[in-house]
PyMOL commands that place a pseudoatom at each C-alpha (Angstrom):
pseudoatom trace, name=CA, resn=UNK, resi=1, chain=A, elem=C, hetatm=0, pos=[1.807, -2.093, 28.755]
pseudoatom trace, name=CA, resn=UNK, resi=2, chain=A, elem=C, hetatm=0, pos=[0.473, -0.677, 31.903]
pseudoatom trace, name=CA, resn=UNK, resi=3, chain=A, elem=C, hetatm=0, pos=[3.344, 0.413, 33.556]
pseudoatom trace, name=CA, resn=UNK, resi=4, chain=A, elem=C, hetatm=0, pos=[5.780, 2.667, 31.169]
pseudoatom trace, name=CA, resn=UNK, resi=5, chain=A, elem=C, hetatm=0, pos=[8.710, 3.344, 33.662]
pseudoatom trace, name=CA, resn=UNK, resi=6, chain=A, elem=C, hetatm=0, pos=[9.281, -0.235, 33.971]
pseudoatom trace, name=CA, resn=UNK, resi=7, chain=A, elem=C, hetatm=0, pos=[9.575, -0.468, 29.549]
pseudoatom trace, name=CA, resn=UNK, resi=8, chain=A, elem=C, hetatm=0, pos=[11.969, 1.601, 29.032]
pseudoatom trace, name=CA, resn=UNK, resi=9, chain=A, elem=C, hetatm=0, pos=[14.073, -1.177, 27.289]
pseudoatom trace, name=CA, resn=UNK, resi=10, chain=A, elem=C, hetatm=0, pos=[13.591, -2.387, 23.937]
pseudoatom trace, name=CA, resn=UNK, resi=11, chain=A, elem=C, hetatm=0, pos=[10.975, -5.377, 23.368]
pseudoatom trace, name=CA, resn=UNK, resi=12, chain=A, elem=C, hetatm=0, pos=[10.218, -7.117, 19.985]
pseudoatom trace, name=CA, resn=UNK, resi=13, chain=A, elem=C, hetatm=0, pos=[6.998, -7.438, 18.289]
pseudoatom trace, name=CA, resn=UNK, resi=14, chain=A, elem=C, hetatm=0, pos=[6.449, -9.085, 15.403]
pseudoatom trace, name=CA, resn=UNK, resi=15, chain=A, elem=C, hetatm=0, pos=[3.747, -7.410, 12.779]
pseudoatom trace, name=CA, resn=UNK, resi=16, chain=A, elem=C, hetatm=0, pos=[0.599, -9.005, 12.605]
pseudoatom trace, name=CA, resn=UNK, resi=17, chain=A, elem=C, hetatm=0, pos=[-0.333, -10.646, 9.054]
pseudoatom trace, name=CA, resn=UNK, resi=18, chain=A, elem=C, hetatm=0, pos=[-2.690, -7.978, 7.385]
pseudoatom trace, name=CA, resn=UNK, resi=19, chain=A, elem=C, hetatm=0, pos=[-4.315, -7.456, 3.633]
pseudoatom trace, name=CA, resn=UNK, resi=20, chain=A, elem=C, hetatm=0, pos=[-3.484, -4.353, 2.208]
pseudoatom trace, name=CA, resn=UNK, resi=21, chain=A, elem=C, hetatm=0, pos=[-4.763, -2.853, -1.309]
pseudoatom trace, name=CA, resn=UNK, resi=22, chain=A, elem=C, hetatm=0, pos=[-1.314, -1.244, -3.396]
pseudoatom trace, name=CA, resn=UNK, resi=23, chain=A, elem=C, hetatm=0, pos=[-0.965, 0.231, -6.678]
pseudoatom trace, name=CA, resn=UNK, resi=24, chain=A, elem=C, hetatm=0, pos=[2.548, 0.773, -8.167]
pseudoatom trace, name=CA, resn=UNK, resi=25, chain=A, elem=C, hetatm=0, pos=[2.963, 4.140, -9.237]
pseudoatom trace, name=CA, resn=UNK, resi=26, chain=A, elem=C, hetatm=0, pos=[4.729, 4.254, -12.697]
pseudoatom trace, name=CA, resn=UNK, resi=27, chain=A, elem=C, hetatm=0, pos=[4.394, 8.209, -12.991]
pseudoatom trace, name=CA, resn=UNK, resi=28, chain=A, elem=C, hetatm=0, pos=[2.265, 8.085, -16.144]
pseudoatom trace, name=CA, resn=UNK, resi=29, chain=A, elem=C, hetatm=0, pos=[-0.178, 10.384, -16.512]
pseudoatom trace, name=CA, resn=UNK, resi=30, chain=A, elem=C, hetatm=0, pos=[-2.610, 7.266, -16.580]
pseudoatom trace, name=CA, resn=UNK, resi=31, chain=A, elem=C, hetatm=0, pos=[-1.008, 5.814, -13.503]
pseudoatom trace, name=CA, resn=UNK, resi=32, chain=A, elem=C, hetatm=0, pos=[-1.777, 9.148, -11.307]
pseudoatom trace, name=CA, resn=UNK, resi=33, chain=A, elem=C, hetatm=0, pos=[-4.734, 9.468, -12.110]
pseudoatom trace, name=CA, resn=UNK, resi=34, chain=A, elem=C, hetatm=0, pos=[-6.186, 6.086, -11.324]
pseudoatom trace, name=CA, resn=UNK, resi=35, chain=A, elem=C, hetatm=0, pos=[-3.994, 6.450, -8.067]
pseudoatom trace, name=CA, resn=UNK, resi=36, chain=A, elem=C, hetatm=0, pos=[-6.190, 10.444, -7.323]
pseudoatom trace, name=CA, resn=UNK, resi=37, chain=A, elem=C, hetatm=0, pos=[-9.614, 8.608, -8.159]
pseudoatom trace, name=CA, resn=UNK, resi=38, chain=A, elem=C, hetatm=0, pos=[-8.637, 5.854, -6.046]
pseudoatom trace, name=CA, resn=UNK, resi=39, chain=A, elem=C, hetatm=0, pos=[-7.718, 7.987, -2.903]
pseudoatom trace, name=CA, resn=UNK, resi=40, chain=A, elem=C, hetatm=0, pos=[-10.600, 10.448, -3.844]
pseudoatom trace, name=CA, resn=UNK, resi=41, chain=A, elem=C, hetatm=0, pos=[-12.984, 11.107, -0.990]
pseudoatom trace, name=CA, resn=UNK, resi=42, chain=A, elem=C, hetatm=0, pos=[-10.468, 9.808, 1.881]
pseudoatom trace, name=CA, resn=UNK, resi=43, chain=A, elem=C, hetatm=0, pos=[-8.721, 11.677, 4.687]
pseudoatom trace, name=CA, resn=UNK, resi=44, chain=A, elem=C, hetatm=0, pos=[-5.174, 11.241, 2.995]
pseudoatom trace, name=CA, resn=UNK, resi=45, chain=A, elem=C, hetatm=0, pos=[-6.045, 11.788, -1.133]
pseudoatom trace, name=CA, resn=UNK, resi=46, chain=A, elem=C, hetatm=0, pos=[-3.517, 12.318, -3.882]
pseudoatom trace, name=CA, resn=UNK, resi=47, chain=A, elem=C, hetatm=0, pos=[-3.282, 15.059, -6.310]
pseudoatom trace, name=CA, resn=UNK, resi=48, chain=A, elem=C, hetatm=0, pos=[-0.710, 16.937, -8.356]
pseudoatom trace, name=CA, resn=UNK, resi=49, chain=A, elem=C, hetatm=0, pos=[1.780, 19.317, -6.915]
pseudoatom trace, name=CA, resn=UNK, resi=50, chain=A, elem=C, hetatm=0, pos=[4.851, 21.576, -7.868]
pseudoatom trace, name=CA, resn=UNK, resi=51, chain=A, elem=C, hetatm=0, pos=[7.723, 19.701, -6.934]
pseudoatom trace, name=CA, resn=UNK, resi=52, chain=A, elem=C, hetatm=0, pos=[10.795, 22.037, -6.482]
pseudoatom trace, name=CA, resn=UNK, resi=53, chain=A, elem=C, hetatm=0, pos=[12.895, 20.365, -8.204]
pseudoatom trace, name=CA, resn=UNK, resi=54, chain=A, elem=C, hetatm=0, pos=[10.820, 18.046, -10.507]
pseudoatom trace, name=CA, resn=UNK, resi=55, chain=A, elem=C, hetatm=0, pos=[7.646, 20.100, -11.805]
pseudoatom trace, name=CA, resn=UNK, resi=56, chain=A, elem=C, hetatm=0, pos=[4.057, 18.350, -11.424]
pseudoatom trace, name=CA, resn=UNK, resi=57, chain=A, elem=C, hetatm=0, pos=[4.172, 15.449, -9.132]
pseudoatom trace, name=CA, resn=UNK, resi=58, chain=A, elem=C, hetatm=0, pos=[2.196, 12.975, -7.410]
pseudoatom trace, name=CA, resn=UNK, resi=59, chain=A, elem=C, hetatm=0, pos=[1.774, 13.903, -3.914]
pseudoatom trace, name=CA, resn=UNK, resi=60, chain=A, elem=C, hetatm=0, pos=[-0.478, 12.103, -1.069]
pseudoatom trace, name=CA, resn=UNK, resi=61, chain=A, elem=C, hetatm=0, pos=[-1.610, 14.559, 1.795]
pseudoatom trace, name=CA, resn=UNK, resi=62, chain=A, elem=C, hetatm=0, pos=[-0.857, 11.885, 4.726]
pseudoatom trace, name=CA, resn=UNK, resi=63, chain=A, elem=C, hetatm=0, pos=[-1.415, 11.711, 8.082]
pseudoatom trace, name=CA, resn=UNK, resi=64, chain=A, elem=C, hetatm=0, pos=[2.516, 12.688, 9.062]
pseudoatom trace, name=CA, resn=UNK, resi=65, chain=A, elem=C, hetatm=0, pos=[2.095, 15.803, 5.750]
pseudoatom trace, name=CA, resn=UNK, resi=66, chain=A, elem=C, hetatm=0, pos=[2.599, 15.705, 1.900]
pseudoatom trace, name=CA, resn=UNK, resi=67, chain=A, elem=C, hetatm=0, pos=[4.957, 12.870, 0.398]
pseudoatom trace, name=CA, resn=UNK, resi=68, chain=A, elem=C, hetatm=0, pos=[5.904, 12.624, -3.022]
pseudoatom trace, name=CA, resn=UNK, resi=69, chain=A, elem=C, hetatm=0, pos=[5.266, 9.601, -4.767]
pseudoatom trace, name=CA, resn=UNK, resi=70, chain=A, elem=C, hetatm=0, pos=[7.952, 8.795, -7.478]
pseudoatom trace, name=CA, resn=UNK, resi=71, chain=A, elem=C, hetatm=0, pos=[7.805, 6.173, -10.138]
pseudoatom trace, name=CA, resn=UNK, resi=72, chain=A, elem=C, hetatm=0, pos=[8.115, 2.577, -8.668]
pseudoatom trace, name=CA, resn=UNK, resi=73, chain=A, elem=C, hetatm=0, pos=[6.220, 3.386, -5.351]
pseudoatom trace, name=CA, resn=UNK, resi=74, chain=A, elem=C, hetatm=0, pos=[3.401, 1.738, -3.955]
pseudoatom trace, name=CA, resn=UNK, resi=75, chain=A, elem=C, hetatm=0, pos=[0.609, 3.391, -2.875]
pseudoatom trace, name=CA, resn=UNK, resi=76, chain=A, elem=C, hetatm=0, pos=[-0.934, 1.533, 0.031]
pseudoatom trace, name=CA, resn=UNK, resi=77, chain=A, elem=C, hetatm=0, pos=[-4.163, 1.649, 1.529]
pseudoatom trace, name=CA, resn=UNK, resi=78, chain=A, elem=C, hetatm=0, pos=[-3.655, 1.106, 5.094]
pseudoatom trace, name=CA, resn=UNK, resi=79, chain=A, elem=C, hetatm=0, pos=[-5.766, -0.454, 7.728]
pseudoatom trace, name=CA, resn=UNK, resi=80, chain=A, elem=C, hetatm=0, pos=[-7.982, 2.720, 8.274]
pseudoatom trace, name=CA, resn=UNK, resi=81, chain=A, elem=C, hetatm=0, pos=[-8.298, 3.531, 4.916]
pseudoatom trace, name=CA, resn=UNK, resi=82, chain=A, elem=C, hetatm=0, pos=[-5.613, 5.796, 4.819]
pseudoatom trace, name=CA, resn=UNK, resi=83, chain=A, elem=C, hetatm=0, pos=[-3.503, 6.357, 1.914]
pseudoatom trace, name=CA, resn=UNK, resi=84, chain=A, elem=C, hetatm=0, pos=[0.924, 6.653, 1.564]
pseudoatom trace, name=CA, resn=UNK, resi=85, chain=A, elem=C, hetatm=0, pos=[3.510, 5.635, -0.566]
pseudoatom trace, name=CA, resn=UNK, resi=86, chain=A, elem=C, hetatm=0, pos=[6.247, 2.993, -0.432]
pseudoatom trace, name=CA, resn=UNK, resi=87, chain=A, elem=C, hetatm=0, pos=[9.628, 2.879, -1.839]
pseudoatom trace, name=CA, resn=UNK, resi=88, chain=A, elem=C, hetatm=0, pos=[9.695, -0.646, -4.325]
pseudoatom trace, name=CA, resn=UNK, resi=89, chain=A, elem=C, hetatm=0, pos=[12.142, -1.812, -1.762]
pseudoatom trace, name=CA, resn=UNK, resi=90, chain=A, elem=C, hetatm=0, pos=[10.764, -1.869, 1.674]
pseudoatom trace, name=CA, resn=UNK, resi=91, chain=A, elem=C, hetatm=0, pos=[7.262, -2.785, -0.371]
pseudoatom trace, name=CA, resn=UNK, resi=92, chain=A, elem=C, hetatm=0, pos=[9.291, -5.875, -1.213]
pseudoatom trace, name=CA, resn=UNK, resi=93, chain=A, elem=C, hetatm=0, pos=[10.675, -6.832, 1.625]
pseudoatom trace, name=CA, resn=UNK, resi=94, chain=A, elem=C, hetatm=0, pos=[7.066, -6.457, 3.786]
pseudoatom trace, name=CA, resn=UNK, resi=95, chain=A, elem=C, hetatm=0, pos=[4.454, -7.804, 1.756]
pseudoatom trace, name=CA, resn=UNK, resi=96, chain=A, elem=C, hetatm=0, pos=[3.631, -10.582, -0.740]
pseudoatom trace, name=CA, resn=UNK, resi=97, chain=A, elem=C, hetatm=0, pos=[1.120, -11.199, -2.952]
pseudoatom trace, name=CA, resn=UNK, resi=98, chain=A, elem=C, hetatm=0, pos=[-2.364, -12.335, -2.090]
pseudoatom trace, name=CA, resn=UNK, resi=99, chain=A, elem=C, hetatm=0, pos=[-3.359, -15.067, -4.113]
pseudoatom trace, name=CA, resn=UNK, resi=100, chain=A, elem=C, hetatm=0, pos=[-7.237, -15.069, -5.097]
pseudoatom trace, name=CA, resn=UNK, resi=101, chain=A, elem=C, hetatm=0, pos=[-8.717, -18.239, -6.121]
pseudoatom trace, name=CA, resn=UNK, resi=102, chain=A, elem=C, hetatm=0, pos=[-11.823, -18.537, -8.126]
pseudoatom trace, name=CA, resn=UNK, resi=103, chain=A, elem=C, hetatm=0, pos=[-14.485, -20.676, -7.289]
pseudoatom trace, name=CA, resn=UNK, resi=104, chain=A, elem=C, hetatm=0, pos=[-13.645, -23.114, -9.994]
pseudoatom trace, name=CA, resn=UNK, resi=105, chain=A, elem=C, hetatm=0, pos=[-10.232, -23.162, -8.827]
pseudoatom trace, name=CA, resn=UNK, resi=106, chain=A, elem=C, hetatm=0, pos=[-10.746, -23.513, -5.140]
pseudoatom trace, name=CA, resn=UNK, resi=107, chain=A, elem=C, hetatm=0, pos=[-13.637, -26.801, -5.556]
pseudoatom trace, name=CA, resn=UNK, resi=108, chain=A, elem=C, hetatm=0, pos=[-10.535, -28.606, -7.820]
pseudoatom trace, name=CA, resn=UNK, resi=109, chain=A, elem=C, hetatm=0, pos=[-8.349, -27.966, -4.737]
pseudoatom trace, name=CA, resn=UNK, resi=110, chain=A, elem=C, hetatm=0, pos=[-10.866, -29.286, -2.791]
pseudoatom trace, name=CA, resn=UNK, resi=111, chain=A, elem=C, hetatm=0, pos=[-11.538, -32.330, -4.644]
pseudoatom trace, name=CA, resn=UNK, resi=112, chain=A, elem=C, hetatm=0, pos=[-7.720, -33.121, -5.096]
pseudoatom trace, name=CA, resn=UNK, resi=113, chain=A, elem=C, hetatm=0, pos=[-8.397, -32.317, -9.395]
pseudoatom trace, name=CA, resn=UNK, resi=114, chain=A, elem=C, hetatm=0, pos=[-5.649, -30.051, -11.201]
pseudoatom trace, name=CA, resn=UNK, resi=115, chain=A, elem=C, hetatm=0, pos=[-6.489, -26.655, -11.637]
pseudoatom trace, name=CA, resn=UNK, resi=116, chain=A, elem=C, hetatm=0, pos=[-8.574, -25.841, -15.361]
pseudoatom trace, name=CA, resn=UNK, resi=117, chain=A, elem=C, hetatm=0, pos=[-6.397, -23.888, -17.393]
for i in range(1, 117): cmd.bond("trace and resi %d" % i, "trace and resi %d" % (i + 1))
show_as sticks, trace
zoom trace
């Protein structure tokens, strides 16, 4: 991208494949606070605010300003370490789950044996 006169037309990228950590916000009073201790200490944290129209909410100070989280967002940390929330439906749509093996599981993959159960 060294010349930007010449780019002024659209180009496509395609994202590159990266891990991300998420919670699901379910707007218990559990739920937020396991998502405030987890973004405790970080550049973007959560905490509770006034809403205007709904009372105490879960907000996350992010880089772009305060968001509200609502029930059913993810709250993903990003590649930095920042911290934002997702609507369920675009969450959907870009990610999938990791799959973690254990070490018991990953030698019966290696040795061709099913899976212990």
């Amino acid at each position: 991208m060294e010349n930007i006169e010449k780019e002024a037309a659209p180009q496509r990228f395609v994202k590159k494949p990266v891990a991300i950590e998420a919670i699901q916000a379910t707007g218990t009073p559990e739920s937020n606070r396991q998502i405030i201790q987890w973004t405790h200490g970080s550049e973007t944290p959560a905490s509770m605010d006034d809403h205007p129209e709904r009372g105490r909410c879960l907000s996350i100070s992010t880089l772009e300003g305060a968001h509200w989280v609502s029930p059913g967002d993810w709250v993903i940390k990003g590649v930095k370490g920042e911290f934002y929330p997702c609507k369920p439906d675009i969450f959907a749509a870009s990610y999938d789950p990791q799959i973690v093996l254990t070490e018991v599981d990953a030698l019966a993959d290696l040795e061709g044996r099913p899976r212990p159960v």
